[in-house]
C-alpha positions in Angstrom: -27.8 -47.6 -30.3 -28.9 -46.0 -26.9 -26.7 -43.8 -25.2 -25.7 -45.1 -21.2 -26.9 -42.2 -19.3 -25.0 -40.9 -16.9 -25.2 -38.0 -13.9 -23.8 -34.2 -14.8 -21.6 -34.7 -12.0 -20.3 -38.4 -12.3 -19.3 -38.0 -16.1 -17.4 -34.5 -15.5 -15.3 -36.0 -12.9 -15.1 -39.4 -15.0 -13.4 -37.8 -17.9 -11.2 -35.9 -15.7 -13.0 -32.2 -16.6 -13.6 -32.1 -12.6 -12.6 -32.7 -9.3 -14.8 -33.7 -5.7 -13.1 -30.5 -4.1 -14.4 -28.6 -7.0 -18.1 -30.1 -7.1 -18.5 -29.9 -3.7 -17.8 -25.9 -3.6 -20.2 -25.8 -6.7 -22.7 -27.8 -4.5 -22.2 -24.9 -1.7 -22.7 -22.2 -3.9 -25.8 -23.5 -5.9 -27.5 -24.0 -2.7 -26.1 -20.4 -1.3 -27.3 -18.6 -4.8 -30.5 -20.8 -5.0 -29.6 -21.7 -8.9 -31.3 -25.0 -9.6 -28.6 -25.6 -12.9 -25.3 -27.3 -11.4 -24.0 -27.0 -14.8 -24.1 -23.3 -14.9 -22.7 -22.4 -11.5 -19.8 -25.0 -12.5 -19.2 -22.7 -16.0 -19.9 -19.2 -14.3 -17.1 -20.5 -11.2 -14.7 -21.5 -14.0 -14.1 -25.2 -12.9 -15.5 -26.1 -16.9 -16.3 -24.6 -19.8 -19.7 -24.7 -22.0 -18.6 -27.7 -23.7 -17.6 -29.9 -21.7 -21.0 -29.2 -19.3 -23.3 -29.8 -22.4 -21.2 -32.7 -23.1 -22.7 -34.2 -19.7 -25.8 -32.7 -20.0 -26.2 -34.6 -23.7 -25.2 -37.9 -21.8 -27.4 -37.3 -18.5 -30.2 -37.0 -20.7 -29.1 -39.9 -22.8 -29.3 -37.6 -26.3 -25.8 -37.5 -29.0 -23.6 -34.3 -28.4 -22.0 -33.1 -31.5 -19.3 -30.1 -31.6 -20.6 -27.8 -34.2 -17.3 -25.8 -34.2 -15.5 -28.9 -35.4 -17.7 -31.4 -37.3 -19.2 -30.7 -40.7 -22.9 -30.1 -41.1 -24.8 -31.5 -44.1 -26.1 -29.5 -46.7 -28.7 -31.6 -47.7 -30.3 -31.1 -44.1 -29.7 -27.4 -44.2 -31.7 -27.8 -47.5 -35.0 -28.8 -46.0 -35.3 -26.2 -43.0 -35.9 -22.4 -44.0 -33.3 -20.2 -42.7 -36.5 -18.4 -40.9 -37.1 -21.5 -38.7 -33.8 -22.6 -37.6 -32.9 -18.6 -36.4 -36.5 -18.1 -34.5 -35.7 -21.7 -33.2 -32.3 -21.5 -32.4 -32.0 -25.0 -34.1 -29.8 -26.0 -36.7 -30.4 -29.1 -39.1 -27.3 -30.8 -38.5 -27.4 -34.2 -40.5 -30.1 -35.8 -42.7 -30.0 -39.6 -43.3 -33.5 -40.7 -45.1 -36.4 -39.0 -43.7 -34.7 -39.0 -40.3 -33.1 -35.3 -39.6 -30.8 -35.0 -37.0 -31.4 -30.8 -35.1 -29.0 -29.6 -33.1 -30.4 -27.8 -29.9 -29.9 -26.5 -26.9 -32.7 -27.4 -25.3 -33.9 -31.1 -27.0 -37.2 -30.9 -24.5 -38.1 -27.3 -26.7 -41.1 -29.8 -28.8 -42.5 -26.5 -30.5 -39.3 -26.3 -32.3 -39.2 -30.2 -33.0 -43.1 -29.3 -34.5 -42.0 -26.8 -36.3 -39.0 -28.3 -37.8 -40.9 -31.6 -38.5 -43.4 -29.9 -40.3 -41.1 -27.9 -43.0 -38.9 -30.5 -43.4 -41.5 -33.7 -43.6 -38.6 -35.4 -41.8 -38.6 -36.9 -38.3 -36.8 -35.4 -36.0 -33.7 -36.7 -34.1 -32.6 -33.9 -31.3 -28.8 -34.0 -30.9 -27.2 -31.5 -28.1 -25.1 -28.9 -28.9 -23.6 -25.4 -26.8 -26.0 -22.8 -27.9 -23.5 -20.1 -28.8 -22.2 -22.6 -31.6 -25.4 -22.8 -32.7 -25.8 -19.5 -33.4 -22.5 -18.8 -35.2 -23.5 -21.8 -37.2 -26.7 -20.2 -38.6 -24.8 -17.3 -40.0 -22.4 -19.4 -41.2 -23.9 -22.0 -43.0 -27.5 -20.2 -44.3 -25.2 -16.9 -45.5 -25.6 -13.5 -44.6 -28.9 -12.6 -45.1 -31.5 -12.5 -42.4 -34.4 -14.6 -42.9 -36.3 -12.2 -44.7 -33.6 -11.1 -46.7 -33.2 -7.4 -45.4 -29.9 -6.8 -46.6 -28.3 -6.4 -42.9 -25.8 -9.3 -43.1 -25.5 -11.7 -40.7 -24.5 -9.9 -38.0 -27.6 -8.0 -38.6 -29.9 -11.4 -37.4 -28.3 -10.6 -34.5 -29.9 -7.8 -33.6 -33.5 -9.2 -32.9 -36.4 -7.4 -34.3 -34.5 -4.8 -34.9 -34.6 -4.0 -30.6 -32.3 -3.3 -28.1 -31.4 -7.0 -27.7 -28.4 -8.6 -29.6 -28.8 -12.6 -29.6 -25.3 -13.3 -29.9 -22.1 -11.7 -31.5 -19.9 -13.2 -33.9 -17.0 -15.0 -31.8 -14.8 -15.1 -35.0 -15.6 -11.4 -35.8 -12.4 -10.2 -37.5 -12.3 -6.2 -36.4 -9.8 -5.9 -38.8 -12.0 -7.0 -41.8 -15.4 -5.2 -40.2 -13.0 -1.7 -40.7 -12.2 -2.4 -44.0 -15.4 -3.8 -45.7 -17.1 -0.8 -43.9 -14.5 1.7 -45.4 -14.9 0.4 -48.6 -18.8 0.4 -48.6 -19.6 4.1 -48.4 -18.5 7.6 -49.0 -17.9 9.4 -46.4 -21.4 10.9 -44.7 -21.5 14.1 -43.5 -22.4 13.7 -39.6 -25.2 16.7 -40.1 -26.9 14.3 -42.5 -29.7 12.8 -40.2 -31.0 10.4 -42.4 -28.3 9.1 -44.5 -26.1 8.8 -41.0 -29.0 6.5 -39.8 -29.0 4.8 -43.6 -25.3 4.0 -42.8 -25.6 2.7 -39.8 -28.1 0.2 -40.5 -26.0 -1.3 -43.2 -24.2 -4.6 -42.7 -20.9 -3.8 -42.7 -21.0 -0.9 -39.8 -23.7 -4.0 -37.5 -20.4 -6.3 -38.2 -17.9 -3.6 -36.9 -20.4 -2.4 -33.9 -20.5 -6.0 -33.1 -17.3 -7.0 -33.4 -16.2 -4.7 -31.3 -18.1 -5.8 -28.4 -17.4 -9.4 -28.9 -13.4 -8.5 -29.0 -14.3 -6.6 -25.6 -16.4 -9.6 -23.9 -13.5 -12.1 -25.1 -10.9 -9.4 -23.6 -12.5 -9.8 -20.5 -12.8 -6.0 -20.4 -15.5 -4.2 -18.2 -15.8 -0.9 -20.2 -15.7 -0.1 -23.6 -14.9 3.4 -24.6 -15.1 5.3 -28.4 -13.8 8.2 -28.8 -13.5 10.7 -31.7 -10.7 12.4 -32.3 -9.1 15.0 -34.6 -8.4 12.3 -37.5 -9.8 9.1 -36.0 -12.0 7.1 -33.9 -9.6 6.0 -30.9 -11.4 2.7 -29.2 -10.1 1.4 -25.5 -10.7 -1.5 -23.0 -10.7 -1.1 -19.3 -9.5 -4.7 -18.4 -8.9 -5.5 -14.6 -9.1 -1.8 -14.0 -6.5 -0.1 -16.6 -7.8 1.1 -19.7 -5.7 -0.4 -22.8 -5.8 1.1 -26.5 -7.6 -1.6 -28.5 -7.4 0.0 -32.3 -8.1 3.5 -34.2 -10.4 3.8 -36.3 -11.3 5.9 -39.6 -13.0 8.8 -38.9 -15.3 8.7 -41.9 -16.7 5.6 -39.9 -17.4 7.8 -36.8 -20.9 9.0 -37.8 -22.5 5.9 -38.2 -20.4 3.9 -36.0 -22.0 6.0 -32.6 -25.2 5.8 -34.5 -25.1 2.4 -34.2 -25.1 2.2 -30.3 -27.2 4.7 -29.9 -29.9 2.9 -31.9 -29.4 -0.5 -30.3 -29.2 1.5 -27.2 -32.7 2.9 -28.4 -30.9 6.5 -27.9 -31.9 9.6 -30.0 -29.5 9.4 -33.0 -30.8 13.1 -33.7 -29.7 14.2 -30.4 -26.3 15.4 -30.5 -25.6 18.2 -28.0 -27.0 16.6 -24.5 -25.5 13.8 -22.6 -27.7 10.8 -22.8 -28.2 6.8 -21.6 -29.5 4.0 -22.8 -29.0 -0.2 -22.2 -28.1 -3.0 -24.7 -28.7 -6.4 -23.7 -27.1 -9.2 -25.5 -26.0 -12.7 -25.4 -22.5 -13.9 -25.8 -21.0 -17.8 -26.1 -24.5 -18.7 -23.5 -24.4 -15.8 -21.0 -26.1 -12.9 -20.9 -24.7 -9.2 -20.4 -25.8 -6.1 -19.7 -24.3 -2.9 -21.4 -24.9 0.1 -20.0 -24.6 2.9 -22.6 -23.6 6.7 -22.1 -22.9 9.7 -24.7 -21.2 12.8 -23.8 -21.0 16.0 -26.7 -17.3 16.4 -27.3 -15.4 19.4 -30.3 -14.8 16.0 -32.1 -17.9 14.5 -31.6 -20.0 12.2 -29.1 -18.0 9.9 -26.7 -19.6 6.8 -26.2 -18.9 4.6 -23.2 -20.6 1.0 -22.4 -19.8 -0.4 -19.1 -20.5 -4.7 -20.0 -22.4 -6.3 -17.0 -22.0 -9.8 -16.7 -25.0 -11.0 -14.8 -24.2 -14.2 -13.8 -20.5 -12.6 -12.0 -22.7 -12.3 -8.5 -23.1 -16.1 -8.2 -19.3 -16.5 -7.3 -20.3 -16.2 -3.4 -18.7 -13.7 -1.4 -16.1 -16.4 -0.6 -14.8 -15.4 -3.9 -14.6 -12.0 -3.8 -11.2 -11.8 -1.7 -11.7 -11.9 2.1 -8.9 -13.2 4.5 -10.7 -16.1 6.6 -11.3 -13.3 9.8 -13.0 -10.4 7.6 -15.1 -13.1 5.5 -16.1 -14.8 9.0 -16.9 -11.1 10.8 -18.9 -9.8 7.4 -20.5 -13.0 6.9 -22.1 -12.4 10.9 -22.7 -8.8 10.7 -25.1 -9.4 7.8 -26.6 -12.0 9.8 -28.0 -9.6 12.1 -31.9 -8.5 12.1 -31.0 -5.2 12.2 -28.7 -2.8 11.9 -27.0 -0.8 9.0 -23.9 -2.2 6.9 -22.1 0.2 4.4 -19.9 -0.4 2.0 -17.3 2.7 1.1 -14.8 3.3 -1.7 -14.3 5.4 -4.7 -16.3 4.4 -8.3 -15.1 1.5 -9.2 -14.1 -0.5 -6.1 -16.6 -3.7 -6.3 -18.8 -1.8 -3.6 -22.1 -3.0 -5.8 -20.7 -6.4 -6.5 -20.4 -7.3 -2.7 -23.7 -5.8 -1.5 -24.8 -8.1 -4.3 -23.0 -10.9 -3.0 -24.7 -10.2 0.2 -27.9 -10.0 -0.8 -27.5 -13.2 -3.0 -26.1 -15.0 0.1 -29.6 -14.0 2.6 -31.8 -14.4 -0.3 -34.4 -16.9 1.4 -38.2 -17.5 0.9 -38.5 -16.5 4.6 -36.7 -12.9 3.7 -38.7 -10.0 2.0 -36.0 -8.2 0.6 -36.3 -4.7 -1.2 -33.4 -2.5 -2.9 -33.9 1.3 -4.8 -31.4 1.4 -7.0 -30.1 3.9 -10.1 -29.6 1.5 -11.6 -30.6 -2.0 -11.2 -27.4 -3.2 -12.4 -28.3 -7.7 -11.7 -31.6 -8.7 -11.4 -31.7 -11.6 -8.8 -34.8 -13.6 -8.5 -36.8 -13.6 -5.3 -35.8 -9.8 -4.7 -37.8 -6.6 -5.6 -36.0 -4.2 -7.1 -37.4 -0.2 -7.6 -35.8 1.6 -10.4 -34.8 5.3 -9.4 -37.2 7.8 -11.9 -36.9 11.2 -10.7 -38.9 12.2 -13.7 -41.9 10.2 -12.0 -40.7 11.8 -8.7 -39.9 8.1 -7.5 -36.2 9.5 -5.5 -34.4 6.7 -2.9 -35.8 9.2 -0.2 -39.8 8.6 -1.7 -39.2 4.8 -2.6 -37.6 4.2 1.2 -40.8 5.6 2.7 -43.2 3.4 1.0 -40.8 0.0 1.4 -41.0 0.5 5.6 -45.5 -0.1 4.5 -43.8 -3.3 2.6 -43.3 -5.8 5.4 -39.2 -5.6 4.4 -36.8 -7.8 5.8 -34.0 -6.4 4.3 -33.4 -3.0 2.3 -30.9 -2.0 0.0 -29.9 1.5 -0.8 -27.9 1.6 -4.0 -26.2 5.1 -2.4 -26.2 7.2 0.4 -26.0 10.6 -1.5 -28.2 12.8 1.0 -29.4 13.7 4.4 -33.1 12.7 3.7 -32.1 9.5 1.8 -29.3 8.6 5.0 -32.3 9.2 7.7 -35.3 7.4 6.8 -32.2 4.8 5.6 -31.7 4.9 9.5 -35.2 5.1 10.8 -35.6 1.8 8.7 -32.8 -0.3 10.8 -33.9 1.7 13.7 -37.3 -0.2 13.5 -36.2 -3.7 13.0 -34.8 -4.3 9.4 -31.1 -4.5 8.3 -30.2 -2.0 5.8 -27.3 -2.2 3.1 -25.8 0.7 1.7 -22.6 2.6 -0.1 -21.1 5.8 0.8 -18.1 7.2 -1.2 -15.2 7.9 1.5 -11.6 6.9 0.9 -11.6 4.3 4.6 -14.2 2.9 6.8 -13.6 5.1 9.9 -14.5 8.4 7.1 -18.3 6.7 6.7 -19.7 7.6 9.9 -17.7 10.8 9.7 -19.4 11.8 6.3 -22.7 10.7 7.7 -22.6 13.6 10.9 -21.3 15.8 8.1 -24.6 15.2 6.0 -26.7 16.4 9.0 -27.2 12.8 10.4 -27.4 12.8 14.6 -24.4 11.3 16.1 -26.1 9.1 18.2 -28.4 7.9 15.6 -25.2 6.6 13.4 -23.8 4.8 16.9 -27.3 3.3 17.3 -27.4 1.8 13.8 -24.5 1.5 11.9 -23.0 -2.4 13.0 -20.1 -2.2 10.4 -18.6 -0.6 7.8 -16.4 -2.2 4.9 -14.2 -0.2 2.7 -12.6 -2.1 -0.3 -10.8 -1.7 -3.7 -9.8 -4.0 -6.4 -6.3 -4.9 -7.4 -5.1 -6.7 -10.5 -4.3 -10.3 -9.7 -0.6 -12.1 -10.7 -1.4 -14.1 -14.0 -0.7 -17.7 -12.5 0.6 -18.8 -16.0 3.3 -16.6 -15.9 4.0 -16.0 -11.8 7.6 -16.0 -10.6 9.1 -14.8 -7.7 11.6 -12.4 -6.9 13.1 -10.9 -3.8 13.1 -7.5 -2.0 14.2 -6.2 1.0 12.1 -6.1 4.3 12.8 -2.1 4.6 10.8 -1.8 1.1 7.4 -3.0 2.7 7.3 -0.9 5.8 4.6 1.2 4.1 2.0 -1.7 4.1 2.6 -2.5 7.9 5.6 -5.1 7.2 6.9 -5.8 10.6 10.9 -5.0 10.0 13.3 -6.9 11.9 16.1 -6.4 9.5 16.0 -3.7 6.5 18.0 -5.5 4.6 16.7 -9.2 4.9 15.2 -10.6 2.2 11.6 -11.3 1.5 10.3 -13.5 -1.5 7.5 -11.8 -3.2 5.4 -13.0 -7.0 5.3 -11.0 -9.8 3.4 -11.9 -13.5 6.5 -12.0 -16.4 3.8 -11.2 -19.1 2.2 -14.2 -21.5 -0.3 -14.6 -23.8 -2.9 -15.4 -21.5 -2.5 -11.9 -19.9 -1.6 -10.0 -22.7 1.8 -9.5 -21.2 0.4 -7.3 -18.7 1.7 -9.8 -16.3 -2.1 -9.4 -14.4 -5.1 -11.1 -15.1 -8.7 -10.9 -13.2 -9.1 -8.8 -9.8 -9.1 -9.0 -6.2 -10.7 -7.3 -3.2 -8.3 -5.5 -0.5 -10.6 -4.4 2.3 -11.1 -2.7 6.0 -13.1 -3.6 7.8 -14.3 -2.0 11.1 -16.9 -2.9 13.8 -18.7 -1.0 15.8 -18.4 -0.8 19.3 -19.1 0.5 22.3 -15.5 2.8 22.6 -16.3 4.1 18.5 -19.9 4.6 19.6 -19.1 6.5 21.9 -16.4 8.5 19.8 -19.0 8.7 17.0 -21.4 10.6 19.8 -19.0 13.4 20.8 -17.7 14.0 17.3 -14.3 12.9 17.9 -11.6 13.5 15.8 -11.0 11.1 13.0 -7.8 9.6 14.0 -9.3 8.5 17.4 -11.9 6.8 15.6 -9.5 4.8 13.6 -6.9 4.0 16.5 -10.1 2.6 18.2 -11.6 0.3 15.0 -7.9 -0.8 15.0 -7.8 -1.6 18.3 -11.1 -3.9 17.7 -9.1 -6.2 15.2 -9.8 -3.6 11.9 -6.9 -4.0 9.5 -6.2 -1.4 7.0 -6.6 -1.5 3.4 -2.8 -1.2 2.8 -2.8 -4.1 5.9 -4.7 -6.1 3.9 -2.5 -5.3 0.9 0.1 -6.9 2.4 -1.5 -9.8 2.9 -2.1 -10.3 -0.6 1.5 -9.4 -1.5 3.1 -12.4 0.7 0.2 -14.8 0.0 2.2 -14.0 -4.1 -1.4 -12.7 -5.0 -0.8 -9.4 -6.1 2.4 -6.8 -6.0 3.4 -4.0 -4.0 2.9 -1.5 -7.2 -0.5 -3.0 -7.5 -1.6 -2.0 -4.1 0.7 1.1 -3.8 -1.7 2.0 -7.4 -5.3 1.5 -6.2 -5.2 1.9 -2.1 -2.4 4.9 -1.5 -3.6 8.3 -1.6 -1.6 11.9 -1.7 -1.1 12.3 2.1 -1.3 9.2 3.1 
């Protein structure tokens, strides 16, 4: 019986998985972020999940869908495809009825896999659609733990492919818990000074499962860092979620060894190298996106510290509409980077989103009528259309050298990853001087501070009032966890800090606060949000710029041109029930402030 086919859209919003408010923001952004796949801009913008877009994808292109998390697959078709087809395939024999076999794929136009399937099996094949991360967990689970040629390494293991730097996918129902223990219980202890048997270890299954499992508890936990850390009599493991780093779990220290071994091989790191800092990349797959894990090791008296900041790669598709901006700072940013020339800076301590929005912005002017350029160290997306220059000051390739060479490149636009010196910062300058618009990032705690740190690196006054069009400072605050928001009242004399205009001390105002629920780990906070400043330049802070004038002056005059501070801006967010008073008081106030 043929399946009705049906549009992506139509069906989502049939079955009540989406609204037209929500597909018509989708629409917006997928022409904005040039993505040709509605379904994935509606997953990465959170209006669906996975499932319920291949649901309509299997029905747009008129094919079954089958949910391999919840249906039973047949052994007898599991029987006629070798394990070594269905994992280099991604395919899964789902259900066998005569000499027709039903394949579960992700991608039912792939006809090399059909081919190859059809000719193991001597069956024809029937493509069903299913989401591609449940394929995966369905190979290990159905064809066992060995990898298809039997190496020994456990499931998990297939997961690392060829034995590279690139993990496939992770085990969604890793239990961290069980990883510890089977890893415990499958080896002495190994003397860290043992090279080779450290490196045996960590190749085994059990340690893969643990090193995996805790990344997949990290990627499911939302958090954006993962640190391990060896201590005195264990291996302490945290999560920086929304900002805050959170104890996960402690490990045993006889698993340390072979535990950081196994990063620094899939971050293809020197696992001999013990007493120098080092970096390395893992890039894996996870439930149908792709991340980026940025690896670091530091020597410490207990042993190496390792530290993987997780990149999600498709988090610069949300628009900067997403990212936080009242409707006055989103409409002023959105025409300063509009201009053809000019430089825009972004400032704000490690940490603050300042890569995300130049991202944001570059995603956003990304055209086929723009030649954009960026040095960075390092490329942390990779957007499509854009040339990117890696940093290697081993090669002598320095954002001074690569900046020189983009002006012979016909650029458009160029992006600095970081303003860190005075040779960098001029030719940076002599670039917007000479038609282009330049993006940037400066660490300085407010926006004013940029143009002050600029004269202080040797820049020319009048050459940063000539160029610079606007600076944005910005930090992110946790957001209220909407499941479990409530209000509660304070007095008006408690928000005079932020700018609260006080007519009465003692009046009430009604504020929002998270209670703490499962979906925010009773943290009472869940995702982030930008509080920014934003300050144009003029002619009255040009001219302030010029004569060197006392920082104060330059803020009183980017205030008096509309700029609201970040604790302003703070405020905002607190009435709008967004975030708390704490929260900004946390990540915007300073000592001195």
């Amino acid at each position: 019986m043929a399946i009705s086919r049906k549009p992506l859209a139509d069906y989502l919003i049939e079955k009540g998985y989406l609204n037209s408010e929500q597909l018509q923001e989708a629409l917006k952004v997928k022409e904005q972020s040039k993505v040709s796949d509605l379904g994935r801009v509606l997953v990465d913008l959170g209006f669906v999940g996975e499932r319920e877009v291949v649901e309509a994808q299997a029905q747009e292109l008129g094919v079954k869908f089958v949910d391999l998390d919840s249906e039973q697959v047949d052994g007898s078709a599991l029987n006629v495809v070798p394990e070594r087809i269905a994992r280099n395939n991604s395919v899964l024999p789902y259900k066998k009825d005569g000499l027709s076999l039903f394949l579960a794929m992700a991608n039912p136009n792939n006809l090399q896999a059909i081919d190859d399937v059809q000719l193991a099996s001597g069956c024809r094949v029937i493509p069903v659609l299913a989401v591609r991360g449940a394929i995966e967990d369905a190979i290990r689970r159905y064809y066992g733990g060995g990898g298809a040629e039997g190496n020994g390494a456990g499931s998990t293991a297939g997961a690392v492919a060829g034995g590279g730097n690139t993990m496939a996918a992770v085990n969604m129902r890793g239990d961290i818990s069980k990883a510890i223990a089977e890893a415990g219980a499958s080896r002495d202890i190994v003397v860290e000074d043992d090279e080779a048997a450290v490196a045996q270890v960590a190749e085994q299954a059990p340690i893969i499962r643990l090193a995996n499992a805790l990344i997949q508890q990290a990627i499911s936990d939302r958090a954006s860092d993962i640190h391990v850390e060896p201590q005195q009599r264990g291996v302490r493991v945290r999560y920086r979620i929304d900002g805050v780093l959170h104890e996960a779990m402690t490990i045993p220290k006889n698993l340390q060894a072979p535990l950081i071994s196994r990063y620094k091989i899939m971050a293809e790191m020197n696992i001999a190298e013990r007493r120098l800092p080092q970096d390395g990349r893992i890039e894996i797959r996870s439930s149908g996106k792709d991340y980026d894990l940025r690896v670091s090791s530091i020597p410490t008296p207990f042993g190496e510290k390792i530290v993987m900041r997780i990149l999600d790669k498709t988090s610069i598709m949300i628009g900067l509409e997403k990212l936080g901006f009242t409707e006055e700072n989103q409409a002023q940013v959105d025409e300063l980077v509009s201009q053809p020339n000019g430089m825009f800076l972004s400032t704000g301590p490690t940490g603050a989103g300042k890569t995300t929005t130049q991202y944001s912005v570059l995603n956003k002017l990304n055209s086929i009528e723009k030649n954009i350029i960026t040095i960075e160290d390092p490329i942390e997306y990779q957007l499509g259309g854009i040339a990117q220059v890696q940093v290697n000051r081993k090669a002598g390739l320095s954002f001074a050298n690569a900046l020189r060479h983009f002006l012979r490149q016909d650029p458009d636009i160029i992006m600095v990853g970081e303003m860190r010196d005075l040779e960098t910062a001029e030719i940076a300058i002599e670039a917007s001087l000479t038609g282009h618009l330049v993006l940037s990032t400066l660490h300085t705690n407010d926006a004013p501070s940029a143009v002050v740190r600029m004269a202080d690196m040797g820049v020319e006054t009048y050459l940063i009032s000539a160029t610079v069009i606007g600076v944005l400072a910005q930090r992110l605050g946790r957001r209220n966890c909407n499941e479990c928001k409530e209000a509660y009242e304070v007095q008006q004399g408690d928000l005079r800090r932020f700018g609260f205009k006080v007519e009465d001390p003692t009046a009430p105002v009604t504020l929002y606060r998270g209670r703490g629920c499962e979906n925010c780990k009773f943290t009472g906070f869940r995702g982030r949000i930008g509080i920014y400043e934003l300050m144009r330049m003029n002619a009255e802070i040009a001219e302030l710029v010029v004569r060197r004038a006392p920082l104060a002056d330059i803020k009183e005059a980017a205030k008096a041109n509309g700029m609201n501070e970040l604790r302003e801006d703070g405020l905002i967010k607190i009435l709008a029930g967004v975030t708390t008073p704490e929260e900004v008081m946390r990540v915007v106030f300073t000592a001195g402030f």
